[in-house]
C-alpha positions in Angstrom: -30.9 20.6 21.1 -33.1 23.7 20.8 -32.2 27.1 21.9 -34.3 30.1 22.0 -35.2 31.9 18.9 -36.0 28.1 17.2 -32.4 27.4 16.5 -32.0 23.6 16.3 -28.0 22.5 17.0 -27.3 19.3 14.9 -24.4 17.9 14.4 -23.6 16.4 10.5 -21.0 14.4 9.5 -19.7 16.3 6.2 -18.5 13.0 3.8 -20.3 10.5 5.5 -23.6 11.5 6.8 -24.9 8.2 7.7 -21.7 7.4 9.4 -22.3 4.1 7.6 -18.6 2.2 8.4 -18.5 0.7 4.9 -17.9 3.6 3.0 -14.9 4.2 5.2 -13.5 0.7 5.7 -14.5 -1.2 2.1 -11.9 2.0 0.6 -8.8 1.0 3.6 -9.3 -2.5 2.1 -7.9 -1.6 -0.8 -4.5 -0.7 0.4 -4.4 -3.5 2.6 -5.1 -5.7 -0.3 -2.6 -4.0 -2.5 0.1 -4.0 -0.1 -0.4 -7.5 0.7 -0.4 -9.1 -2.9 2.9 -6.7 -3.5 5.0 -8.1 -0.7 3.4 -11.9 -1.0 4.2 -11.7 -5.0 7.5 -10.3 -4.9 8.6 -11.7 -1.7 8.2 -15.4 -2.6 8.5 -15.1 -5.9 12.2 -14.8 -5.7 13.2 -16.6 -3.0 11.3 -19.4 -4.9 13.6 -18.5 -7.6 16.6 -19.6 -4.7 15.1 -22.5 -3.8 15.1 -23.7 -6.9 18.5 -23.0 -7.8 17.5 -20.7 -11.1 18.8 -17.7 -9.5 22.1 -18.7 -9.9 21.5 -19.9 -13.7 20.6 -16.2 -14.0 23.7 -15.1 -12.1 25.5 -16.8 -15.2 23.7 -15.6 -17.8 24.1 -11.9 -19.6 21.1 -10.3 -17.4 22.2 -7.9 -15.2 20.7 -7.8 -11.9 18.1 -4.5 -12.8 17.2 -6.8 -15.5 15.9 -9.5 -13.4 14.2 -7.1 -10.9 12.5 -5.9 -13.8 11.3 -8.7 -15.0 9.8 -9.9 -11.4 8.3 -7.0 -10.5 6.5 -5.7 -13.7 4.1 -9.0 -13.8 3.6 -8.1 -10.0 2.9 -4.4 -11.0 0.3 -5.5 -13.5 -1.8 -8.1 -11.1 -2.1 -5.3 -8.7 -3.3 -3.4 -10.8 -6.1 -6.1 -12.3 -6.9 -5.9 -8.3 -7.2 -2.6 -8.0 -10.1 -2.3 -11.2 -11.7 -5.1 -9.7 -12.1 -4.3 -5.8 -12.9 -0.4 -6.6 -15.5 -1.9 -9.4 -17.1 -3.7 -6.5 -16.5 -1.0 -3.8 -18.4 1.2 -5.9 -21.3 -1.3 -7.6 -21.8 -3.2 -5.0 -21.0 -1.8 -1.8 -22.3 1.7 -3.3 -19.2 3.6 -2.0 -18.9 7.1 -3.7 -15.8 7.5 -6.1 -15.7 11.2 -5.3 -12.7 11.8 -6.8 -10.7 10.9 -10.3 -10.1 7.4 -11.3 -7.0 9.1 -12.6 -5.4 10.2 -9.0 -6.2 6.7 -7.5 -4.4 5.0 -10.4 -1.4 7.2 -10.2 -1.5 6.5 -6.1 -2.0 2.8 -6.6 1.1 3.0 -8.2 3.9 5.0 -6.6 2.1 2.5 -3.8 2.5 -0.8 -5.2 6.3 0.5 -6.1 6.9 0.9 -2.3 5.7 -2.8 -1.2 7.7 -4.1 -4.4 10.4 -2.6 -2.5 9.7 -4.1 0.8 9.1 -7.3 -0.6 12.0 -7.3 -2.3 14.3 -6.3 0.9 12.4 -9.5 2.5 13.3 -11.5 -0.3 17.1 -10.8 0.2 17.3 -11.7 4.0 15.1 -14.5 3.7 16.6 -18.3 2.4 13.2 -20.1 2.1 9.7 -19.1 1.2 8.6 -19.9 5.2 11.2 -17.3 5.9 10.0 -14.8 3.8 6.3 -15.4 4.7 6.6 -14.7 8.0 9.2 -11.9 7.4 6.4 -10.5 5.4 4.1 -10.8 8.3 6.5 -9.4 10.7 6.1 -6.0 8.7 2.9 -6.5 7.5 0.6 -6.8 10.9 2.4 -4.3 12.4 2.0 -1.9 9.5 -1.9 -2.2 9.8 -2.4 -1.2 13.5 0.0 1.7 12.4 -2.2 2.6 9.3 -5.0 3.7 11.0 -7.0 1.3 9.6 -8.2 -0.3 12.7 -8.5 2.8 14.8 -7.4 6.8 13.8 -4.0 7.5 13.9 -4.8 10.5 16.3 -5.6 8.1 19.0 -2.5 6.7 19.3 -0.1 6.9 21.5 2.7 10.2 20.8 5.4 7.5 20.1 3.5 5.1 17.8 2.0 8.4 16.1 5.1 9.2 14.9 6.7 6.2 14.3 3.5 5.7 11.8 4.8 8.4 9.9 7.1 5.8 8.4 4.3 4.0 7.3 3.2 3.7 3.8 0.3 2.3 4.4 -1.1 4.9 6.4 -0.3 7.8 3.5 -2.1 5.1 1.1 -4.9 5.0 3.6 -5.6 8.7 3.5 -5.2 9.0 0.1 -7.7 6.4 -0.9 -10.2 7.2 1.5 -9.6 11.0 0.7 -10.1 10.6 -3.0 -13.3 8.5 -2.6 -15.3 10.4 0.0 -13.7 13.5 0.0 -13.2 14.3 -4.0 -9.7 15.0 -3.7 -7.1 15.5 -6.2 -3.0 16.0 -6.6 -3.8 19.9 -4.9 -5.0 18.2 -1.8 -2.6 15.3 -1.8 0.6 16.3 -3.3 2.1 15.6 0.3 0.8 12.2 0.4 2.0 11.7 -3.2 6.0 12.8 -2.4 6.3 10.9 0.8 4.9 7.9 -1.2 7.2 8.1 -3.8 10.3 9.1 -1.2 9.4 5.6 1.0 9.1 3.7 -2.9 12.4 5.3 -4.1 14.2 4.4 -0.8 12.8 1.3 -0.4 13.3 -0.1 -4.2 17.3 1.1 -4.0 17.8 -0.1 -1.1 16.4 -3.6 -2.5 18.8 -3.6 -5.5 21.8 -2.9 -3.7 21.0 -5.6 -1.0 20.0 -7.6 -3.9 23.2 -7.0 -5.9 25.4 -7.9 -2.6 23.4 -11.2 -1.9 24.5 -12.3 -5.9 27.8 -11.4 -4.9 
C-alpha cells in the first residue's frame, strides 16, 4: 500500500517472517511429546507394578512409599530427557528451527515440566486398577489438554470460559515457554511467570500423588 510522499505500508512478522508453520509447530511438538511419554511411563508403569502383584511385595519390604516413587519416576525423568536432546537436535538440524534462546532455560523448563506430568501420571496411576484403565485415564486428560494448549489454535481465540479454564493447563505455560525460547530468544527475565506456575502445578500435582498414593497402600 503506497501513500503519498513514497511511503510503502508492509506489514512483517517480527520472529517469523516467512510465517513458515514449522518453526512454530515442530517447537509445540516438543511439549506434547514430553508430556505424553511422562504420563504414558509413569502411568502404566505402576499400575503394571499392581497387576503384577509386586506392589504389594514392596508394601512389605523396608522402602517407604517416597522411596518407590523415586525409584519410578527418576528412570522416567531421564528418558524424557534423552527425548528432549534428540527432538530439539532434529528441530534445529533438520527442520532448521532457530534455537533463539539458551539450551540452558529449555532444559531447566523441560524439567519443572516433566515433574508436573510425573505428577499427573502418577494421580492416574492411583485411580486406575489396570493398565486399559490408566490408558484411557491418560487420554481423558491428555486430548483435552491439547485443544486447551493452544497448540491447535491460539489460546486468545477461545472461548472466555475455556480461556481461563486453560490457565490450569500445563501444557499451555510449556507451550509458550518453548516456543518463546526458540523464536523469541527468551530467558528466565521473560519467563519467570511461566517458570513459577510450572513449578506451583508440578509441586501440587506431585503431593497430591504421594498422599493418594500413600492412602491407596493403605
Amino acid at each position: 500500500m503506497a501513500l503519498e510522499g513514497g511511503i510503502e505500508l508492509r506489514s512483517r512478522a517480527w520472529f517469523n517472517p516467512d510465517l513458515a508453520s514449522q518453526d512454530y509447530n515442530v517447537p509445540g511438538i516438543i511439549g506434547l511429546l514430553l508430556m505424553l511419554m511422562a504420563l504414558l511411563l509413569t502411568a502404566l508403569g505402576v499400575v503394571r507394578e499392581r497387576e503384577l502383584g509386586t506392589l504389594e511385595q514392596l508394601m512389605v519390604s523396608p522402602i517407604s512409599p517416597r522411596e518407590m516413587i523415586l525409584g519410578k519416576t527418576i528412570p522416567v525423568i531421564i528418558i524424557c530427557l534423552i527425548d528432549l536432546a534428540l527432538i530439539t537436535t532434529i528441530a534445529v538440524l533438520w527442520f532448521d528451527i532457530p534455537l533463539r534462546g539458551s539450551v540452558v532455560t529449555l532444559v531447566a523448563a523441560s524439567i519443572l515440566y516433566i515433574l508436573a506430568g510425573l505428577g499427573f501420571g502418577l494421580l492416574i496411576s492411583t485411580i486406575s486398577r489396570t493398565q486399559q484403565e490408566a490408558f484411557l485415564t491418560m487420554f481423558l486428560f491428555f486430548l483435552p489438554a491439547i485443544i486447551l494448549s493452544g497448540f491447535m489454535y491460539p489460546v486468545d481465540t477461545m472461548p472466555d470460559f475455556f480461556q481461563h479454564l486453560s490457565r490450569l493447563n500445563p501444557i499451555r505455560y510449556f507451550m509458550e515457554m518453548v516456543r518463546n525460547i526458540f523464536l523469541k530468544g527468551h530467558g528466565f527475565q521473560e519467563l519467570w511467570l511461566h517458570f513459577t506456575l510450572v513449578a506451583i502445578m508440578a509441586i501440587g500435582a506431585l503431593l497430591a500423588a504421594v498422599i493418594r498414593f500413600r492412602k491407596s497402600l493403605e
